[in-house]
PDB file of the backbone (N, CA, C, O) and the ligand in Angstrom, with CONECT records:
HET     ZN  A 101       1
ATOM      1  N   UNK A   1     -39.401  47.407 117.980  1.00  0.00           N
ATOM      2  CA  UNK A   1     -38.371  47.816 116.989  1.00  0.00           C
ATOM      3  C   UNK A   1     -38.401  49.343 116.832  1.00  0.00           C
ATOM      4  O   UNK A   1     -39.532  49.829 116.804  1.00  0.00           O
ATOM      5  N   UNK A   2     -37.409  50.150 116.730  1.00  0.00           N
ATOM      6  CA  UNK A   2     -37.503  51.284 116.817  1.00  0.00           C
ATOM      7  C   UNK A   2     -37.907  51.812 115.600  1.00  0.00           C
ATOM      8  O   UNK A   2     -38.122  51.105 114.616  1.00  0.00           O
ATOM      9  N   UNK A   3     -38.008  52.870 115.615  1.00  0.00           N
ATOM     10  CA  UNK A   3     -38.734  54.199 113.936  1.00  0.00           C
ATOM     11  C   UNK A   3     -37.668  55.199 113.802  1.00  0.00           C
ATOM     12  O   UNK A   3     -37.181  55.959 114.639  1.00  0.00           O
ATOM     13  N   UNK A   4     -37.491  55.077 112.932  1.00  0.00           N
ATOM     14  CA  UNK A   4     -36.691  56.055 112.409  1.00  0.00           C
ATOM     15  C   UNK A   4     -37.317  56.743 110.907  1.00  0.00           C
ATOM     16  O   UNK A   4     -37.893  56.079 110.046  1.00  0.00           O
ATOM     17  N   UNK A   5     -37.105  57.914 110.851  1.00  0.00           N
ATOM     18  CA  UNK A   5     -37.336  58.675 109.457  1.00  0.00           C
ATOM     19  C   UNK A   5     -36.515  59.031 108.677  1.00  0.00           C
ATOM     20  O   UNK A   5     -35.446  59.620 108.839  1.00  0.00           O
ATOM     21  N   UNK A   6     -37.316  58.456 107.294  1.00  0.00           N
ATOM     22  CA  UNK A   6     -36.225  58.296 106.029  1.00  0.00           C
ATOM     23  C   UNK A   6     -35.910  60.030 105.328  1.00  0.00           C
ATOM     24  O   UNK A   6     -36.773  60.702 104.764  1.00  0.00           O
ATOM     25  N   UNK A   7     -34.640  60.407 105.534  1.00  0.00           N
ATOM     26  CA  UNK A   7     -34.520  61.487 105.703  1.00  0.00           C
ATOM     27  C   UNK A   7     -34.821  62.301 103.886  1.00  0.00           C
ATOM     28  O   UNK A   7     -34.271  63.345 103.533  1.00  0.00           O
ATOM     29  N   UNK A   8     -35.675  61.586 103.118  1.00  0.00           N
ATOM     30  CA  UNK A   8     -36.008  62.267 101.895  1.00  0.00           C
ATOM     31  C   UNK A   8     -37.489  62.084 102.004  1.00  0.00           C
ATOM     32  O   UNK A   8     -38.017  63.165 102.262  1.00  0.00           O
ATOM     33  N   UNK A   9     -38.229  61.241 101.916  1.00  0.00           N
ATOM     34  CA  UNK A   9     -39.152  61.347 102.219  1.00  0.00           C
ATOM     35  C   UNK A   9     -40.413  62.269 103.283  1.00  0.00           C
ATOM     36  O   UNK A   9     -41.497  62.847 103.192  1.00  0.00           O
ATOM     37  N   UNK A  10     -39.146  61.825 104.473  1.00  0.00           N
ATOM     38  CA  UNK A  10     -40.201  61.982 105.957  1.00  0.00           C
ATOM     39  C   UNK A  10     -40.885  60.802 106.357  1.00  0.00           C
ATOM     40  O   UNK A  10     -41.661  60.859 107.311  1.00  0.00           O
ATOM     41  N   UNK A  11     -40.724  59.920 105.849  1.00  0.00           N
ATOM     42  CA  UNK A  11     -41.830  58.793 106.093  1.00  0.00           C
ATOM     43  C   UNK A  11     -41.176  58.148 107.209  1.00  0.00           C
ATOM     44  O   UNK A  11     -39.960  58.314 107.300  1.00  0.00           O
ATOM     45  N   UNK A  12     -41.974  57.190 108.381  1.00  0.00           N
ATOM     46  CA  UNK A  12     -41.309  56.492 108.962  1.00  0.00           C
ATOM     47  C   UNK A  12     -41.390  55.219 109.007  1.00  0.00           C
ATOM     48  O   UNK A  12     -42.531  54.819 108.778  1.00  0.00           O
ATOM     49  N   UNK A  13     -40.532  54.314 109.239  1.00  0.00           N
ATOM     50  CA  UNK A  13     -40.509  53.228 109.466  1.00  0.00           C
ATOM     51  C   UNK A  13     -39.455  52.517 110.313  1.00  0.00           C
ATOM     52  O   UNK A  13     -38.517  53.062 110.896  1.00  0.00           O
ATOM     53  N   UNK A  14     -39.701  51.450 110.295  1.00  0.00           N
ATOM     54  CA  UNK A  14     -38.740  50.483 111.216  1.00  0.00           C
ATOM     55  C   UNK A  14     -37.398  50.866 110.464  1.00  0.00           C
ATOM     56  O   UNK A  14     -37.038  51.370 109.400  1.00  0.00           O
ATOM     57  N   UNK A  15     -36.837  50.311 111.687  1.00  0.00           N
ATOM     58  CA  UNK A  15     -35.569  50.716 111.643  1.00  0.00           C
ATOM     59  C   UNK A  15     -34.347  49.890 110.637  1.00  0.00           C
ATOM     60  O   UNK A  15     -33.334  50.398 110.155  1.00  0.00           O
ATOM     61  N   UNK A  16     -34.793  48.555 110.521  1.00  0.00           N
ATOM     62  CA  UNK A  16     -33.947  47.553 110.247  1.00  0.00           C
ATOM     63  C   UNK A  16     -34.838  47.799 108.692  1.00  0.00           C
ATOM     64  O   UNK A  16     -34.216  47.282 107.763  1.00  0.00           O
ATOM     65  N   UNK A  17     -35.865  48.330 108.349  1.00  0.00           N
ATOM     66  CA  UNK A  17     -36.169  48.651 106.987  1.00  0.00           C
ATOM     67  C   UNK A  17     -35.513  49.566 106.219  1.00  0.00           C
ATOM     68  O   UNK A  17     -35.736  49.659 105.012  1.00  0.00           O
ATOM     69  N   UNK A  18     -34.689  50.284 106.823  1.00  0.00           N
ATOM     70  CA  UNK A  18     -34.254  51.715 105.838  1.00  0.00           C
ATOM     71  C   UNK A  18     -32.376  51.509 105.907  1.00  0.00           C
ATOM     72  O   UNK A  18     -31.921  51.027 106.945  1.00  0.00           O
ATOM     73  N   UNK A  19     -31.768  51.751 105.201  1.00  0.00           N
ATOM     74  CA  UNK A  19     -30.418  51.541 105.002  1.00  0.00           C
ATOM     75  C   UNK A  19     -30.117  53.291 105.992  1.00  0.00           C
ATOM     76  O   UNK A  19     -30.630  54.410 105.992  1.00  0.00           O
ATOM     77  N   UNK A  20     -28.948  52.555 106.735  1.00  0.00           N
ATOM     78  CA  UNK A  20     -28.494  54.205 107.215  1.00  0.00           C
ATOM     79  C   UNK A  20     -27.044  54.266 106.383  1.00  0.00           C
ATOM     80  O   UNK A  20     -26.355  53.424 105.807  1.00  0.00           O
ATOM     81  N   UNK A  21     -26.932  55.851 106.649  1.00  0.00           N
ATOM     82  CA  UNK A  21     -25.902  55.976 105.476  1.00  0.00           C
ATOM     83  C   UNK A  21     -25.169  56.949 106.382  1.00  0.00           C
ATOM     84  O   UNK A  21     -25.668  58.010 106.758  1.00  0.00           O
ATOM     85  N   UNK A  22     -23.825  56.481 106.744  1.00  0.00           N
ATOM     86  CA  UNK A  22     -22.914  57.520 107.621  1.00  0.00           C
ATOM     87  C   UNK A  22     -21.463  58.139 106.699  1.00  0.00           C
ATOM     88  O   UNK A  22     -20.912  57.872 105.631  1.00  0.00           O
ATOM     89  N   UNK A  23     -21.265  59.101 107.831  1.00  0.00           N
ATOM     90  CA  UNK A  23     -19.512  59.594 107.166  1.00  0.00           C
ATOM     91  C   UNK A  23     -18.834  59.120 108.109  1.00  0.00           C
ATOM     92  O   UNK A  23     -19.087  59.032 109.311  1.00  0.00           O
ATOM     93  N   UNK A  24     -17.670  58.719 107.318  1.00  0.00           N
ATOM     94  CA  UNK A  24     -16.875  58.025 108.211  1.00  0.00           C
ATOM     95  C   UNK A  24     -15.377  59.515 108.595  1.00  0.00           C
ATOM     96  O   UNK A  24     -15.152  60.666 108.221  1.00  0.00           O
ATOM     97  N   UNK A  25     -14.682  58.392 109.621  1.00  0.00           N
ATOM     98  CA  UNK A  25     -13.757  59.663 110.021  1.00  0.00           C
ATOM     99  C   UNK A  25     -13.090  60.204 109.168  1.00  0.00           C
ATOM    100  O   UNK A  25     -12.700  61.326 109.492  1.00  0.00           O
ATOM    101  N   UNK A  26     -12.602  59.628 107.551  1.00  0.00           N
ATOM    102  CA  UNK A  26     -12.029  59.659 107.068  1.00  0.00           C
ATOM    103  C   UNK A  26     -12.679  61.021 105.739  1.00  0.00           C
ATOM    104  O   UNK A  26     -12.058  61.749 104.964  1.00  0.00           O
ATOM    105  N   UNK A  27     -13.720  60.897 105.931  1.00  0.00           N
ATOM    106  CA  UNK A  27     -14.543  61.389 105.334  1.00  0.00           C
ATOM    107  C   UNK A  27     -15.528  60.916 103.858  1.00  0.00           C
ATOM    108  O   UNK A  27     -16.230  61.266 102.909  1.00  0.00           O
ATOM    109  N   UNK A  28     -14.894  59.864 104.608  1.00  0.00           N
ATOM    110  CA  UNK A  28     -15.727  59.041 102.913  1.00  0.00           C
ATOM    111  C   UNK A  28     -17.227  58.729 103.531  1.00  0.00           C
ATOM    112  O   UNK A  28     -17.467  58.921 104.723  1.00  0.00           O
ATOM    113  N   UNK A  29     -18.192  58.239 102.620  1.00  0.00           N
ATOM    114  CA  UNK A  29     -19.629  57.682 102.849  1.00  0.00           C
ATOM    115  C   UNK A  29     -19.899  56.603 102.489  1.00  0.00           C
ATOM    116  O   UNK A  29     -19.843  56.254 101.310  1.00  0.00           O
ATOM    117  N   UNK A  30     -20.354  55.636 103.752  1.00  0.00           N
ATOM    118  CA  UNK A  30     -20.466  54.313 103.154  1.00  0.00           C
ATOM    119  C   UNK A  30     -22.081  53.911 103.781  1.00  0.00           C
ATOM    120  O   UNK A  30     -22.607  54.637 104.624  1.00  0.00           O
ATOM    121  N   UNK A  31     -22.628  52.913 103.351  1.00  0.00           N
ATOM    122  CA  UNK A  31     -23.229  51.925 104.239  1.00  0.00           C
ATOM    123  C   UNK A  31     -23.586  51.666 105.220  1.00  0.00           C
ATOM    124  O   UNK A  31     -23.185  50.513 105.060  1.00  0.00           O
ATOM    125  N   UNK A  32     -24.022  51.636 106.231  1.00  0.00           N
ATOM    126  CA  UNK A  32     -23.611  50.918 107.762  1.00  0.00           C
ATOM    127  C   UNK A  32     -24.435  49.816 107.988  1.00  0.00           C
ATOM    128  O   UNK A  32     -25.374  49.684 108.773  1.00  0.00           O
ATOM    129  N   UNK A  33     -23.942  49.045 107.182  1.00  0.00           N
ATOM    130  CA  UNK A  33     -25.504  47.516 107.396  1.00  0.00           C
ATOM    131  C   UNK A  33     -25.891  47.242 108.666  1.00  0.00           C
ATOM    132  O   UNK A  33     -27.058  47.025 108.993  1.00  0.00           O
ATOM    133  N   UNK A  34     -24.446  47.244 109.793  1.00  0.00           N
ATOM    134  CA  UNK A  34     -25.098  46.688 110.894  1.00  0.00           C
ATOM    135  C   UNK A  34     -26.442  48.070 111.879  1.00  0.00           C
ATOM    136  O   UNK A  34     -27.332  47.811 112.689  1.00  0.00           O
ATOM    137  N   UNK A  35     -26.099  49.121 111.438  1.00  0.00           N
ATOM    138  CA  UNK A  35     -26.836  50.533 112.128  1.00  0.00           C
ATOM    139  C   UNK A  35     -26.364  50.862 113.279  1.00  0.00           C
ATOM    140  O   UNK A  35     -27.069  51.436 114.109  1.00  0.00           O
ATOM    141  N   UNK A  36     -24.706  50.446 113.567  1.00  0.00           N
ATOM    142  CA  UNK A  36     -24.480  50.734 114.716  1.00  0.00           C
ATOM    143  C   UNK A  36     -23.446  52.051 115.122  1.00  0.00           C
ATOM    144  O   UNK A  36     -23.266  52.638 116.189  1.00  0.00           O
ATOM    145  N   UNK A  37     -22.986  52.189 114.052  1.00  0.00           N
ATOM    146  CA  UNK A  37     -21.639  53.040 113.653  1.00  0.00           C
ATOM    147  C   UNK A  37     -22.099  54.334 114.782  1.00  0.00           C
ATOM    148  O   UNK A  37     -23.266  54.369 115.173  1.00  0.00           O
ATOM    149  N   UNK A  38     -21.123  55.345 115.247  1.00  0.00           N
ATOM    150  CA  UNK A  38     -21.259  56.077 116.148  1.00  0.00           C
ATOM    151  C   UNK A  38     -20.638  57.299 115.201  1.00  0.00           C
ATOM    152  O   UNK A  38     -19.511  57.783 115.313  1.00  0.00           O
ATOM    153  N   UNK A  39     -21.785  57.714 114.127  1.00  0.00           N
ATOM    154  CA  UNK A  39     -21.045  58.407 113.189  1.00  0.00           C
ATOM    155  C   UNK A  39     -22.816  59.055 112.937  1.00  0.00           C
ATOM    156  O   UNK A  39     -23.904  58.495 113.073  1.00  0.00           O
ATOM    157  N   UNK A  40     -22.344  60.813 112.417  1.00  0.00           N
ATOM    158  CA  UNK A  40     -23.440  61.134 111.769  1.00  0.00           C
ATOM    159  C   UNK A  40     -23.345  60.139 110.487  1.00  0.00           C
ATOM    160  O   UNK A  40     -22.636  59.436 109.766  1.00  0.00           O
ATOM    161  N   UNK A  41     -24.904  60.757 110.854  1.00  0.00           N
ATOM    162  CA  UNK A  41     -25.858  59.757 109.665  1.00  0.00           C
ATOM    163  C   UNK A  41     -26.914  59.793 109.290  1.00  0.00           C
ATOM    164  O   UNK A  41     -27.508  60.433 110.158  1.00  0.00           O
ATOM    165  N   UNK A  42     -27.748  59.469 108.379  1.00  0.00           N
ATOM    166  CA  UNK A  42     -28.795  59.187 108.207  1.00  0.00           C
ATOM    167  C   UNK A  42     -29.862  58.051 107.783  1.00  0.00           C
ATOM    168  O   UNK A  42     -29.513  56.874 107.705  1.00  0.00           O
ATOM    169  N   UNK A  43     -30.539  58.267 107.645  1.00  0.00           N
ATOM    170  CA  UNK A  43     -31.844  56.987 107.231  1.00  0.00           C
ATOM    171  C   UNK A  43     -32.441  57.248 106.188  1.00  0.00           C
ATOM    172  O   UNK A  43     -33.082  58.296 106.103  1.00  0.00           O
ATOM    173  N   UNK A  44     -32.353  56.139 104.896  1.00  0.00           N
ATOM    174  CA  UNK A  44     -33.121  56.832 103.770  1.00  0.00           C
ATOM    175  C   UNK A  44     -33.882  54.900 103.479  1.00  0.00           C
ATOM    176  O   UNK A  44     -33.542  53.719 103.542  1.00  0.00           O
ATOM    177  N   UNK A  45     -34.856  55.628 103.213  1.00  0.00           N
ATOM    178  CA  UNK A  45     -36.042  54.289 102.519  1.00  0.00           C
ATOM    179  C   UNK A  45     -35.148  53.756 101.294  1.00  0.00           C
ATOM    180  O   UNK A  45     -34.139  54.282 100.824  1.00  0.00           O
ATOM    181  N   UNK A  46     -35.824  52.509 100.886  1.00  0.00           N
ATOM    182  CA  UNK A  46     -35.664  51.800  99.667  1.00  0.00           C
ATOM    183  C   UNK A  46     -36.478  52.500  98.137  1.00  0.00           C
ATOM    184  O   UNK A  46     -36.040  52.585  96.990  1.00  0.00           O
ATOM    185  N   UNK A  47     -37.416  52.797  98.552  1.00  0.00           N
ATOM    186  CA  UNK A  47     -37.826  53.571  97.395  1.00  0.00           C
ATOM    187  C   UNK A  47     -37.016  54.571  97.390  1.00  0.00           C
ATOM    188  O   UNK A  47     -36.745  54.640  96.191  1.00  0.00           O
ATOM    189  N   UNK A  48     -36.279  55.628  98.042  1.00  0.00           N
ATOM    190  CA  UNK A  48     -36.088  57.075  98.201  1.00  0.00           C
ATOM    191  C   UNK A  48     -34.784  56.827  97.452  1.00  0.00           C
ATOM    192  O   UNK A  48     -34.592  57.458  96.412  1.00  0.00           O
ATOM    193  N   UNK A  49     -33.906  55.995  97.874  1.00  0.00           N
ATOM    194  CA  UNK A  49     -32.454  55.706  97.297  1.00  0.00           C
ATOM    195  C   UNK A  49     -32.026  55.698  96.108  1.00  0.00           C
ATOM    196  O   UNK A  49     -30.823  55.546  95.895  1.00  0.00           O
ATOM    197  N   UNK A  50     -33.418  55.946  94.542  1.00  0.00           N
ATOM    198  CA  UNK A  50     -32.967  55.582  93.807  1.00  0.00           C
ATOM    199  C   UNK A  50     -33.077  57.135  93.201  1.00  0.00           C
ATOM    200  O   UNK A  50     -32.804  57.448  92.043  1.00  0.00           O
ATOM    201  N   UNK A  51     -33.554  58.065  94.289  1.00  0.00           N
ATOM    202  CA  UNK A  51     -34.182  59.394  93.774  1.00  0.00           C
ATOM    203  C   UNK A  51     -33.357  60.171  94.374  1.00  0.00           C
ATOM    204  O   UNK A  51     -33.334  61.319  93.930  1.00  0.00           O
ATOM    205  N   UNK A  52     -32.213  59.787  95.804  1.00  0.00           N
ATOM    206  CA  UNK A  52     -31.271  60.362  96.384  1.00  0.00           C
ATOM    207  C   UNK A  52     -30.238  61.194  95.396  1.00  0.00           C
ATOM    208  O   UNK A  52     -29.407  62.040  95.727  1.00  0.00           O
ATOM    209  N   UNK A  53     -30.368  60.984  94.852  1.00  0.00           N
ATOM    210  CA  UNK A  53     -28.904  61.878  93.952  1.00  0.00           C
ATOM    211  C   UNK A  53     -29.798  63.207  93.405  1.00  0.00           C
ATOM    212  O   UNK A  53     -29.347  64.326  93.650  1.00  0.00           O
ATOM    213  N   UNK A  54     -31.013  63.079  92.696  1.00  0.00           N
ATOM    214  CA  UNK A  54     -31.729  63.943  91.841  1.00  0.00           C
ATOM    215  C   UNK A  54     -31.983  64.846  93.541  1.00  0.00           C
ATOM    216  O   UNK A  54     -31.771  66.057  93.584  1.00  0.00           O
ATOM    217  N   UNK A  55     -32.355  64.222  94.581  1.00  0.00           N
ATOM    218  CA  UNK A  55     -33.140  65.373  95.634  1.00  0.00           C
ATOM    219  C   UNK A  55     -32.068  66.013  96.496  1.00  0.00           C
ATOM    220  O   UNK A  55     -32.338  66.876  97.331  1.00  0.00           O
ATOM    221  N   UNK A  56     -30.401  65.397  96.182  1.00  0.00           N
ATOM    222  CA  UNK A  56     -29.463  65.725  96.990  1.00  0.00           C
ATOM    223  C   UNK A  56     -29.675  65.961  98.029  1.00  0.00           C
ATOM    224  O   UNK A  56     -29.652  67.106  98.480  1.00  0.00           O
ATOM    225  N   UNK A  57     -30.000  64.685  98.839  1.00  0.00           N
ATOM    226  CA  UNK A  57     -30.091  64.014  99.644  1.00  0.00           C
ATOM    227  C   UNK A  57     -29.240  64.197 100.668  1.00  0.00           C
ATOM    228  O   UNK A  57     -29.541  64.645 101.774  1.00  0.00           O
ATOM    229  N   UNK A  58     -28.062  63.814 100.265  1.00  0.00           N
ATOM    230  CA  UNK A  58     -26.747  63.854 101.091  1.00  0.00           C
ATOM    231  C   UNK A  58     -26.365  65.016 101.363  1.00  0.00           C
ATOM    232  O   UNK A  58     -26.347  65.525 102.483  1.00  0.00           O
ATOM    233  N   UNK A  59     -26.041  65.499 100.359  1.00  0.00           N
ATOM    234  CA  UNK A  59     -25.562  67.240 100.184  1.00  0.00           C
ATOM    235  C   UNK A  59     -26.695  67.982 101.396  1.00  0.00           C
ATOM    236  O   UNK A  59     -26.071  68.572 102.277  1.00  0.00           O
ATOM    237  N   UNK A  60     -27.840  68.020 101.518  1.00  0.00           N
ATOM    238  CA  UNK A  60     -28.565  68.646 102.716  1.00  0.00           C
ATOM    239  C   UNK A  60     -28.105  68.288 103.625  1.00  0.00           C
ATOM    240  O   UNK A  60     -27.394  69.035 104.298  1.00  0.00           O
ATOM    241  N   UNK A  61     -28.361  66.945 103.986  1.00  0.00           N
ATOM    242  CA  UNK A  61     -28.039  66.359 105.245  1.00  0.00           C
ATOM    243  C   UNK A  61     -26.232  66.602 105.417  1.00  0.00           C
ATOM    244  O   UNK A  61     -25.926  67.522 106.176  1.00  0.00           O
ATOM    245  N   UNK A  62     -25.341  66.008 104.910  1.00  0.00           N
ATOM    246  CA  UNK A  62     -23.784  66.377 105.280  1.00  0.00           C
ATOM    247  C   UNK A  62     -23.432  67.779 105.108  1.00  0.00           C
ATOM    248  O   UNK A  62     -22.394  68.309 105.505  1.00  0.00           O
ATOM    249  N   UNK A  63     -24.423  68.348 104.460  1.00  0.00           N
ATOM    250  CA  UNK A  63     -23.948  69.828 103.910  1.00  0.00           C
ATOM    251  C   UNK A  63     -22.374  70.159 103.885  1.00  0.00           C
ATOM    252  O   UNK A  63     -21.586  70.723 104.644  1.00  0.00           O
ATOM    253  N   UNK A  64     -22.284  69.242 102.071  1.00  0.00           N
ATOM    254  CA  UNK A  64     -21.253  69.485 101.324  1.00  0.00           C
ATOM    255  C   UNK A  64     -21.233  69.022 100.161  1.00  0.00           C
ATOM    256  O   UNK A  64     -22.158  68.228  99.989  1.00  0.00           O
ATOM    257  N   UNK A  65     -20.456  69.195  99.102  1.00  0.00           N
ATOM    258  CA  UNK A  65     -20.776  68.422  97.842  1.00  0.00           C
ATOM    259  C   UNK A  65     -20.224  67.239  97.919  1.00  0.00           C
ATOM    260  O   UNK A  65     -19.200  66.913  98.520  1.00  0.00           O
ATOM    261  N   UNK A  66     -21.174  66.400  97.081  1.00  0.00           N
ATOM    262  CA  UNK A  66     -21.315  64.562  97.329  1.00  0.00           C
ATOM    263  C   UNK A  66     -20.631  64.218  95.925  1.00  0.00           C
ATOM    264  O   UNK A  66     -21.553  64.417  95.135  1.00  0.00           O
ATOM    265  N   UNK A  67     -19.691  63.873  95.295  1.00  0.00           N
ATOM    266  CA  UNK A  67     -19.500  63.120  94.208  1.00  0.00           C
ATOM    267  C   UNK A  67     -20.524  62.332  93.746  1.00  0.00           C
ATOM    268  O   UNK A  67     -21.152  61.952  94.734  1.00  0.00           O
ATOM    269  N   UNK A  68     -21.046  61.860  92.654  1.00  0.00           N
ATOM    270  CA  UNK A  68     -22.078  61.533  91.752  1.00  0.00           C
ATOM    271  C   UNK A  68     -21.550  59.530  92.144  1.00  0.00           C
ATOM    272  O   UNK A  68     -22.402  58.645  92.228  1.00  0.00           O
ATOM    273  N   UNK A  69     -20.181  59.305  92.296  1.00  0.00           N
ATOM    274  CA  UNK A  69     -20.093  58.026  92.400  1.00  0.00           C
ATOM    275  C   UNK A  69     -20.520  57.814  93.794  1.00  0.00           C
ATOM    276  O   UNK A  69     -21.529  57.130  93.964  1.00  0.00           O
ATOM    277  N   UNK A  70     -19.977  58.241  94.700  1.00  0.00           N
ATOM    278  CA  UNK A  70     -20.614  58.279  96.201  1.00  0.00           C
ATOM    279  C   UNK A  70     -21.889  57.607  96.053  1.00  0.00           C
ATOM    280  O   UNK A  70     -22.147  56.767  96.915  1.00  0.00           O
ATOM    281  N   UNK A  71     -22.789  57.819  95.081  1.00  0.00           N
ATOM    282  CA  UNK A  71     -24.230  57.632  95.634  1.00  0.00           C
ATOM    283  C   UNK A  71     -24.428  56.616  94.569  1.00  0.00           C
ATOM    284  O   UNK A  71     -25.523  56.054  94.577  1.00  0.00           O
ATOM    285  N   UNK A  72     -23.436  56.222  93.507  1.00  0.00           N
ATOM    286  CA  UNK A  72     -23.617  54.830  92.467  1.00  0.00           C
ATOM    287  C   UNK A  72     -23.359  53.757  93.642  1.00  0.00           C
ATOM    288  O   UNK A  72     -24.050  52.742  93.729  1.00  0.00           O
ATOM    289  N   UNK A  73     -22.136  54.105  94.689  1.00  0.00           N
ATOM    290  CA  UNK A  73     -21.774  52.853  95.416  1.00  0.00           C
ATOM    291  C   UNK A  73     -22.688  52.773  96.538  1.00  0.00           C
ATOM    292  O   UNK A  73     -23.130  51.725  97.007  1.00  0.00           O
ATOM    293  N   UNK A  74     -22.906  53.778  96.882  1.00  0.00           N
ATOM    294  CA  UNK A  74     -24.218  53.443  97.817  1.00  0.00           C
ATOM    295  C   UNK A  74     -25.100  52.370  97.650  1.00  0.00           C
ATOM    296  O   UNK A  74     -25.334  51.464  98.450  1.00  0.00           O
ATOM    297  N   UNK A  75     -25.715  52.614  96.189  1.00  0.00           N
ATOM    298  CA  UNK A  75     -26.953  51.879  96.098  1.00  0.00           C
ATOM    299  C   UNK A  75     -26.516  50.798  95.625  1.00  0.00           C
ATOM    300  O   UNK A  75     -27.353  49.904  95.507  1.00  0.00           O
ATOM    301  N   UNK A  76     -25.063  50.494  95.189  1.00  0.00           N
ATOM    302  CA  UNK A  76     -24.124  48.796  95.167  1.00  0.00           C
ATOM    303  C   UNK A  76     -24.794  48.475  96.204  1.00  0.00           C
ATOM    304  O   UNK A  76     -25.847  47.840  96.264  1.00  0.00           O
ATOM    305  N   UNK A  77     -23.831  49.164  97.477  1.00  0.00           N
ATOM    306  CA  UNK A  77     -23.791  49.071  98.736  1.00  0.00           C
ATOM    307  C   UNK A  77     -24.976  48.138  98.925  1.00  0.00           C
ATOM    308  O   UNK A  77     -25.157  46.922  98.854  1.00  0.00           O
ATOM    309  N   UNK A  78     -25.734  49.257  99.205  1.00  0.00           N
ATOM    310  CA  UNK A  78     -27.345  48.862  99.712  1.00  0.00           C
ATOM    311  C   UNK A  78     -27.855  47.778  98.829  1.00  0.00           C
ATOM    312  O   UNK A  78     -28.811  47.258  99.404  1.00  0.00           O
ATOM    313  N   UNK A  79     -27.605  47.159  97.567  1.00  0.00           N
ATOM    314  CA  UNK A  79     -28.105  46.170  96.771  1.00  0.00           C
ATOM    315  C   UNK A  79     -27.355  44.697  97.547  1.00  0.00           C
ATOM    316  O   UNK A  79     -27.894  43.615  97.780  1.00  0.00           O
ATOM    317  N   UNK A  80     -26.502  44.962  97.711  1.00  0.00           N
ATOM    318  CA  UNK A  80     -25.672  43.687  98.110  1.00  0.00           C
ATOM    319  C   UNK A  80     -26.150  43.280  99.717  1.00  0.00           C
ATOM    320  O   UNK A  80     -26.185  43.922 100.767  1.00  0.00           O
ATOM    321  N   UNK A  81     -26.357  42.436  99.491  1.00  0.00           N
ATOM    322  CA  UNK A  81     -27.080  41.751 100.556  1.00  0.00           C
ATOM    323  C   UNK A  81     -26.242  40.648 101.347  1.00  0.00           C
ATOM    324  O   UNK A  81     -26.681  40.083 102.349  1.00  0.00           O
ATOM    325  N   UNK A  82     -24.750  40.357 100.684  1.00  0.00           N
ATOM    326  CA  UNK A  82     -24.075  39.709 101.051  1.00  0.00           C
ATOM    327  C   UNK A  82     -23.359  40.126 102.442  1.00  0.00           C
ATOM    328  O   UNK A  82     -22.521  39.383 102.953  1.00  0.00           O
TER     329      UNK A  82
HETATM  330 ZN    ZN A 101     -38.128  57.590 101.798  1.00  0.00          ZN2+
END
């Protein structure tokens, strides 16, 4: 299984453990449950996600400003398991 690093932390882990989080063409930020999307992106842990907004997280990595809801639906996102 591959490793990937959770891009707030540094820590690594499996791959299918960490939610990746891409921009889409449109420019919005969603999800990518399946991890396949052919889109920048990143990898953030389950612990890290709830600290992503306070470490602006996104904003480093996309380098741009992230709306405050962006990262409420994220962690919908990432909660829903459906
Ligand atoms: Zn982390």
């Amino acid at each position: 299984m591959p490793i990937r690093m959770c891009a707030a932390c540094r820590g690594r882990f499996e791959k299918r453990e960490l939610i990746r989080i891409v921009e889409t063409s449109d420019g919005g930020i969603r999800v990518d449950k399946a991890q396949k999307a052919q889109r920048r992106g990143l990898y953030i842990c389950g612990g890290c996600l709830p600290d992503a907004q306070r470490k602006k997280v996104l904003e480093r990595n996309f380098r741009r400003k992230i709306e405050p809801e962006v990262y409420e639906r994220l962690r919908a996102e990432a909660a829903d398991n459906g």
